[in-house]
C-alpha positions as CSV (number, residue, x, y, z in Angstrom):
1,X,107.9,117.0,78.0
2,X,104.7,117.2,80.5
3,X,102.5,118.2,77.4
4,X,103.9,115.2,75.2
5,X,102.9,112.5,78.0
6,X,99.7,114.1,78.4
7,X,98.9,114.4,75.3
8,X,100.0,110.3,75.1
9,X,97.6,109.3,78.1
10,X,95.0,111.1,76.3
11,X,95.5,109.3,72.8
12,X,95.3,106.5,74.5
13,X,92.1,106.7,76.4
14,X,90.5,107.8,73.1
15,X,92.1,104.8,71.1
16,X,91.6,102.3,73.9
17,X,87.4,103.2,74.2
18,X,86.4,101.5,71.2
19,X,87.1,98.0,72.2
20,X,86.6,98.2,76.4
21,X,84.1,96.4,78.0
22,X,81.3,97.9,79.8
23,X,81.3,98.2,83.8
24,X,84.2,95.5,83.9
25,X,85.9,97.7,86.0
26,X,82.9,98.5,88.0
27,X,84.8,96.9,92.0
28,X,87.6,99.8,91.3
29,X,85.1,102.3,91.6
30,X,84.5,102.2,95.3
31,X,86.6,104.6,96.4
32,X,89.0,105.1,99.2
33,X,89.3,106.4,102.9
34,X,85.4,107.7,104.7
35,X,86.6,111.3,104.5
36,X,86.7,111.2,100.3
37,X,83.2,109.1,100.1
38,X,81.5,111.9,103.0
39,X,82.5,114.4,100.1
40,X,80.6,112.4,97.9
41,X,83.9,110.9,96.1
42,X,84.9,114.4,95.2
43,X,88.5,113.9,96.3
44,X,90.8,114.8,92.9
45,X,91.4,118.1,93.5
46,X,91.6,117.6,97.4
47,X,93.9,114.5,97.4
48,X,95.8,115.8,100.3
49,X,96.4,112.1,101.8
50,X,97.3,108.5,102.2
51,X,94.1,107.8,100.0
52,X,95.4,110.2,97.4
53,X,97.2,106.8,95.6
54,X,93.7,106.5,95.1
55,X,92.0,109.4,94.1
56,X,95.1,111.3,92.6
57,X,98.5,110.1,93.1
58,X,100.5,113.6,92.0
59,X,98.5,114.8,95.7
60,X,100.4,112.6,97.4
61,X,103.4,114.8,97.8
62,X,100.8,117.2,100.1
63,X,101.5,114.7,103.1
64,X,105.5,113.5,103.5
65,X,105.4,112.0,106.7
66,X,105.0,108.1,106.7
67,X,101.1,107.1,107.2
68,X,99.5,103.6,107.1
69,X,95.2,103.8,107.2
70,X,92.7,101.3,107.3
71,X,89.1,101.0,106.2
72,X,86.3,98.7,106.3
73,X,82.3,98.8,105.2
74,X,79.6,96.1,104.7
75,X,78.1,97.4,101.7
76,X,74.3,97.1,100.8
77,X,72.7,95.6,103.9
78,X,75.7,93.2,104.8
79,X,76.1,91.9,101.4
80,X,79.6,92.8,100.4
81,X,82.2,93.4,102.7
82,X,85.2,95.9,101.4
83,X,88.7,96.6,103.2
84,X,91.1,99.0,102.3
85,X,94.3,99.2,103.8
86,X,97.5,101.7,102.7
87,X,101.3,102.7,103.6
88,X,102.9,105.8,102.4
89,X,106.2,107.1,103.2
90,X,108.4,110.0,101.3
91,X,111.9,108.7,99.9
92,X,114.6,111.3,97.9
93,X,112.1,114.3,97.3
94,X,109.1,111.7,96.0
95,X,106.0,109.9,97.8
96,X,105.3,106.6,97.5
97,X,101.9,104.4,98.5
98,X,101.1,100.7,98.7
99,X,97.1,100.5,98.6
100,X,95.2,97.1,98.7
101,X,91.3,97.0,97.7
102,X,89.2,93.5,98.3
103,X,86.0,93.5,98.1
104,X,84.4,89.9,99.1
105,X,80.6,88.6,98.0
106,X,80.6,85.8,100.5
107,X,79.6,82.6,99.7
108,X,77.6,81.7,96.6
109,X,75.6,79.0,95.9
110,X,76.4,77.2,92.9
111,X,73.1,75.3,91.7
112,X,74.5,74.1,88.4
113,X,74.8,70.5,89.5
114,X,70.8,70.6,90.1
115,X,68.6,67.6,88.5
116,X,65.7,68.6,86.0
117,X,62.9,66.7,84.5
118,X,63.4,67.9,81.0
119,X,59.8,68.0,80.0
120,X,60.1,71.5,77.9
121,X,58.7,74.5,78.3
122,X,55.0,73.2,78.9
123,X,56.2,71.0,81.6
124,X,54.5,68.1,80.4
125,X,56.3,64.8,79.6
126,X,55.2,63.4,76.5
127,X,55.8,63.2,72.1
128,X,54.0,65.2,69.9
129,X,50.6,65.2,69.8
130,X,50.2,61.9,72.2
131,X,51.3,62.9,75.3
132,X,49.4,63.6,78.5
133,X,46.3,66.0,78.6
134,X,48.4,69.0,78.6
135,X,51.2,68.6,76.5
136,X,51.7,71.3,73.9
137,X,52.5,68.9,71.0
138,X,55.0,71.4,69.2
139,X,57.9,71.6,71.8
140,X,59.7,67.8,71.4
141,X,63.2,68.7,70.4
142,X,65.2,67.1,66.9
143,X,68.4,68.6,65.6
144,X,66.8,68.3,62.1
145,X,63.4,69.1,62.6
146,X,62.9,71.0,65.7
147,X,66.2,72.6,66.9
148,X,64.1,75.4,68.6
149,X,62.1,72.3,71.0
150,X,62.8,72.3,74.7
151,X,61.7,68.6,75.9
152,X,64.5,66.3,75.9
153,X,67.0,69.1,74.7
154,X,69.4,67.9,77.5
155,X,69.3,71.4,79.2
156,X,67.0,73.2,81.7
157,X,64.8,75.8,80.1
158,X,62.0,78.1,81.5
159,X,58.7,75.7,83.0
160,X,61.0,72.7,83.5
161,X,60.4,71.5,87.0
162,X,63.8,71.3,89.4
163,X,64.6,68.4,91.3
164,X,65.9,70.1,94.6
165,X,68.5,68.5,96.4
166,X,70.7,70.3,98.6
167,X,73.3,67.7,99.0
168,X,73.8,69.1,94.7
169,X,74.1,72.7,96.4
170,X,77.7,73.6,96.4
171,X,79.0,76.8,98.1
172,X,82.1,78.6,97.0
173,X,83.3,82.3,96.9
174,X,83.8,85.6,94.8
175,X,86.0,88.0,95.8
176,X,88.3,91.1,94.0
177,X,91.3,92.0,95.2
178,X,93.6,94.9,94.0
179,X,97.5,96.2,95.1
180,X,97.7,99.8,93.7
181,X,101.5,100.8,93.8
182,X,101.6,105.0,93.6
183,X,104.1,107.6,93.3
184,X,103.9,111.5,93.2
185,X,106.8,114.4,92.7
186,X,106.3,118.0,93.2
187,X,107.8,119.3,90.0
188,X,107.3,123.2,91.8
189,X,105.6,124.5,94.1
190,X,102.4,124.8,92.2
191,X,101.9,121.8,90.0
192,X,102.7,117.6,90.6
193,X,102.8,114.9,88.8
194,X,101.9,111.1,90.0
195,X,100.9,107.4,88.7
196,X,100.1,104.8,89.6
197,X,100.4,100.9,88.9
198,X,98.0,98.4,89.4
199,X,97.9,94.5,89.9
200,X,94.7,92.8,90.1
201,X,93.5,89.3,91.0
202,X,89.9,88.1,90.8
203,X,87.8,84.7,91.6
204,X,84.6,83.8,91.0
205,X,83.3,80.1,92.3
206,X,86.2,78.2,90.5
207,X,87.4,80.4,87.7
208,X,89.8,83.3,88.8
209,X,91.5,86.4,87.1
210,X,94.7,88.2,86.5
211,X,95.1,91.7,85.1
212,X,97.2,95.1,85.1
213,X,96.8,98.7,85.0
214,X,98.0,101.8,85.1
215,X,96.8,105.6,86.0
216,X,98.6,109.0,85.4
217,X,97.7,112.0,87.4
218,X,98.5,115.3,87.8
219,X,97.5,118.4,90.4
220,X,98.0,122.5,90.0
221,X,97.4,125.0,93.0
222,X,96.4,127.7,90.7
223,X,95.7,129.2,93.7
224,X,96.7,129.5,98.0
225,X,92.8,128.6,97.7
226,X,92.3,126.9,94.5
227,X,93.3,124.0,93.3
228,X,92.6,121.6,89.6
229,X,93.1,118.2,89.6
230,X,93.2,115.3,86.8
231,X,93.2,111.6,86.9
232,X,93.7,109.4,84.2
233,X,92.5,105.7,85.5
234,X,93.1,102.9,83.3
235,X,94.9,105.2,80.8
236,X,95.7,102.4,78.4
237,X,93.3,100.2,79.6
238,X,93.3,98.2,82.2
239,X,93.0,94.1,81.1
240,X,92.0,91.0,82.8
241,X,92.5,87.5,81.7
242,X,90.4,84.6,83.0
243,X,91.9,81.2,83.5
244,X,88.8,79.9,80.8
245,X,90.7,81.5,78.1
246,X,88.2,84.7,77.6
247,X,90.2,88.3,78.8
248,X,88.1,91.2,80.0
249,X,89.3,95.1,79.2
250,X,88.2,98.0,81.3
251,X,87.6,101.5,80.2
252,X,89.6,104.3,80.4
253,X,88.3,107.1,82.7
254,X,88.9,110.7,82.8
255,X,88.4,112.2,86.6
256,X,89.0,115.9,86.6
257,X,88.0,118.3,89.7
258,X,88.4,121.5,91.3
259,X,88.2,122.5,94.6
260,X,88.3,126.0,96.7
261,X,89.6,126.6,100.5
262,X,87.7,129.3,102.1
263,X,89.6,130.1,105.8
264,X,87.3,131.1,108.6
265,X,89.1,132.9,110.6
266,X,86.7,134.2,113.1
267,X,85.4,130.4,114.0
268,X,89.5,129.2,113.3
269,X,87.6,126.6,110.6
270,X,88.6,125.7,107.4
271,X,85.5,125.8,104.4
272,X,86.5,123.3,101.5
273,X,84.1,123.4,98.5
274,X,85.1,120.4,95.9
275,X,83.4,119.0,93.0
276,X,84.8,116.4,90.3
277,X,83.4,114.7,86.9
278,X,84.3,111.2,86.0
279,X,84.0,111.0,82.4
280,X,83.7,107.8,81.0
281,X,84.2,106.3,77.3
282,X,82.9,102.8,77.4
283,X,79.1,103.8,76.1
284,X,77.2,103.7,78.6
285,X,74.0,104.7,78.8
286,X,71.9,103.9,81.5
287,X,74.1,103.4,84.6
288,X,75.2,106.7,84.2
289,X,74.0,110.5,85.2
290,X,74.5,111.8,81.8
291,X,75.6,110.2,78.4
292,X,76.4,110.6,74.5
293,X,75.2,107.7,73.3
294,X,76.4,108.6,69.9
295,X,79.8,109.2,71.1
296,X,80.4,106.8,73.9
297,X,80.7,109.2,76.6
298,X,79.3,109.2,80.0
299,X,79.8,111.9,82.9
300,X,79.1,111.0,86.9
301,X,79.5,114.4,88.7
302,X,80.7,114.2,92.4
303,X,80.3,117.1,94.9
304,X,81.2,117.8,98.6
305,X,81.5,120.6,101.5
306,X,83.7,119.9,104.5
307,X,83.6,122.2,108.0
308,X,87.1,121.4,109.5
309,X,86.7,123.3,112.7
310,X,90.2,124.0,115.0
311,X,91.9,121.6,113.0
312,X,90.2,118.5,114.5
313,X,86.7,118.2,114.0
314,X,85.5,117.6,110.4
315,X,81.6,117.8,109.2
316,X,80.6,116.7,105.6
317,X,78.5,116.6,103.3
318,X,78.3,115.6,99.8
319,X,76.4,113.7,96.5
320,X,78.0,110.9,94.9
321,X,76.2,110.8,91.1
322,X,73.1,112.4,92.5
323,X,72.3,110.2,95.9
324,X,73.6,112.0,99.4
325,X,76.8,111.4,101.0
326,X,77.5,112.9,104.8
327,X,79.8,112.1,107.4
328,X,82.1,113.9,110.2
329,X,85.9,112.5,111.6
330,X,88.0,113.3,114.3
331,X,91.9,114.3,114.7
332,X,93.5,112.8,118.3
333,X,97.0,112.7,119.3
334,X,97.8,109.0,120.4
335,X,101.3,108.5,121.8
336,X,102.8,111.2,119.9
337,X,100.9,110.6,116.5
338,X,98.0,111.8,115.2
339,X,94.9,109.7,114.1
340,X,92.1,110.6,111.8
341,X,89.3,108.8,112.9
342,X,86.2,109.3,109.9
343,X,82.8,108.2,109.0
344,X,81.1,108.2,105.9
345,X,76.9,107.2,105.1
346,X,76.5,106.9,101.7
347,X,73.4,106.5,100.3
348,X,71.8,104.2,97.2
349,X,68.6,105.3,94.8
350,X,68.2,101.1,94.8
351,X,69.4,99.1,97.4
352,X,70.6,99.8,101.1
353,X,72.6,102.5,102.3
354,X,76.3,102.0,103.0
355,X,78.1,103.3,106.8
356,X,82.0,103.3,106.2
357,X,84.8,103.7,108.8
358,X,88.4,104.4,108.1
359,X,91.0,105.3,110.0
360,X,94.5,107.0,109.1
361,X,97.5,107.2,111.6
362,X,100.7,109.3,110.9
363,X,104.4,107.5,112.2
């Protein structure tokens, strides 16, 4: 039965691909929890969790007492703010999660309502061939004549001078927002299954979005010290549909990892090697660390190393598609219940580089 659904999820990445839409997906890829994005979002394998609803839902069943965990980060400079807060609990045997995602731009300025003189592309007012010194005499527009002409087209176009008037300026927002809704089971002691359902809601100025998804997961200790993990996000494609009629689909992706435990008994620490692959079918071919153009397929890798030293002081360190990750976190007891405390840097080969806090208390 668990090689039948597989083999389902994985007919339907591969029959979803061809019609997906690149990168429109792109806000679920943040990640969740500091600890995960210090490892440089190598967390599949790991998933040992609240953010495993995240990551990998089937490791949810590795933590089965109730947890709730925040985070927050101001990505790129202050640009983008991004919260994450979760709730798990274990009910009859099974885990369950509640995850929300929102990631907010701000305000934007919308300049559409901005005057123009609508001179054409040479920025001179005038008819062919008799306007003022300057005037390019080929650029008047006609629908019969001249469809390709700029001046007096009724739009703006390149060259065109603005009239700027703030009071036109309007300001409004963009924001995406996500509720993931997880489950995993232990089906032994070795191997668990999980999904995940997602509901998401998006706005941009006036125009907003709603859409739904869904990942299936699945985890195997091979090993005390070894461990495989597998994702499927957006198995059968995730879709959005805009209130302007036009509907957005996002790729399926596979995320597979592996991770090894390596117990240092002589400093009582804990030595966790992990490293995952996001492979990707939507073509791309840039944005991406590696790609098949020919076949659609793109591969990010992910790799971390984690010191967790008397079982409450973690150091990290990790890449996230080639640009360094590193962070540390903290275990306290606070009135009976313990509290990860963790910090992630994550670094950018473009813009700035992003510090994130989360925190995770068990009840």
């Amino acid at each position: 039965m668990r090689k039948t659904l597989l083999s389902f999820a994985l007919i339907g990445v591969l029959a979803f691909s061809a019609s997906a839409d690149k990168y429109a997906g792109e806000f679920m890829y943040v990640g969740a929890g500091a600890r995960a994005l210090a490892l440089g979002s190598a967390f599949s394998a790991v998933a040992d969790d609240i953010t495993a609803g995240y990551w990998n839902p089937a490791g949810l069943v590795q933590n089965r007492s109730k947890s709730v965990a925040f985070m927050h980060s101001e990505r790129f400079g202050g640009l983008i703010s991004y919260d994450y807060l979760a709730y798990s609990q274990e009910y009859n045997g099974d885990v369950y999660a509640a995850s929300i995602f929102r990631t907010d731009a701000g305000k934007i300025a919308d300049t559409s309502n901005l005057q123009w003189y609508d001179t054409g592309s040479d920025g001179v007012f005038g008819e062919d061939g008799t306007g003022a010194p300057g005037d390019s005499g080929n650029d008047d527009y006609n629908q019969g004549s001249n469809p390709s002409g700029t001046e007096g087209n009724g739009q703006w176009d390149p060259g065109e001078e603005l009239i700027y008037d703030e009071g036109r300026i309007t300001w409004n927002s963009a924001s995406d927002n996500a509720l993931y809704l997880s489950w995993g089971r232990a089906l032994n002691e070795r191997l668990s299954v999980g999904a995940t359902s997602k509901l998401i809601y998006r706005k941009l100025m006036d125009y907003s979005a709603w859409g739904v998804g869904f990942d299936v997961a699945m985890r195997w200790n091979a090993t005390d010290a070894f461990a495989l993990g597998l994702n499927l996000q957006d198995v059968f494609g995730t879709y959005m549909f805009w209130d302007t009629g036009v509907s957005e689909s996002v790729s399926p992706t596979a995320k597979m990892g592996a991770s090894f435990v390596w117990p240092v008994s002589r400093f009582h620490s804990v030595l966790t090697f992990t490293a995952d692959g996001d492979f990707r079918f939507e073509g791309r071919e840039f944005a991406t660390q590696y790609s098949l153009p020919e076949a659609g397929i793109s591969l990010d890798t992910h790799m971390g190393i984690e010191l967790f030293v008397k079982d409450t002081v973690g150091l990290r360190i990790g890449s996230n598609e080639g640009n360094m990750t590193a962070g540390l976190g903290f275990i306290i007891g606070f009135s009976g219940h313990p509290v990860s405390i963790d910090y992630a840097w994550v670094t950018h080969d473009q813009l700035d580089s992003t510090h994130r806090i989360s925190v995770n208390v068990g009840l």
